[in-house]
Steps between C-alpha positions, in 0.01 A plus 500: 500500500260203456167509485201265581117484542524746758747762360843567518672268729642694811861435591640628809841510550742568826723824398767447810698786354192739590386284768119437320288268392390642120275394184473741223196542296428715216847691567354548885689376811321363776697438824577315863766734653676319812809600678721234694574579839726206683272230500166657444362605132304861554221513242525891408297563207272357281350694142318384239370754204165636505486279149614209639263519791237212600671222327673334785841662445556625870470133599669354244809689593480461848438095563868437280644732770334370810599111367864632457493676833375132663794347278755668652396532841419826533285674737201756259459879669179570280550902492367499208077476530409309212735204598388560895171413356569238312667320750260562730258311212728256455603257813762336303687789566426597825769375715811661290385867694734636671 
């Protein structure tokens, strides 16, 4: 992992296997959980470590999978509350809900 003046560099990756948006710090996984349903992307889950807390994580996992949900079309069912919030936050996003 790289660093810079800000510490580690966070890289989020989409794990399509497992259906999640992931970054690993320190050995901890932080993730986006999603589940495809036809043509609609169901935002199920989203966990970051009590260590890993308050540095923008949550967010950082969740904009990749919003942008990839636009991408492709998809209507976003924001079950999950986090990502209801930050939609809600973030008009960008606003007309992919389902």
């Amino acid at each position: 992992m790289s660093t810079n003046s800000s510490g580690p560099e966070i890289i989020v990756s989409h794990n399509v296997a497992e259906k999640r948006f992931e970054t690993q710090i320190n050995g901890e996984l932080a993730v986006a959980e999603y589940q495809l349903e036809g043509d609609r992307m169901v935002f199920t889950h989203t966990f970051v470590p009590p260590s890993l807390r308050g540095r923008g994580l949550a967010e950082k996992l969740v904009r990749p999978a919003l942008d990839l949900a636009r991408d492709e079309r998809r209507r976003v069912v924001p079950a999950c509350s986090f990502v209801a919030a930050y939609i809600q936050r973030h008009s960008e996003y606003q007309s992919l809900v389902d």
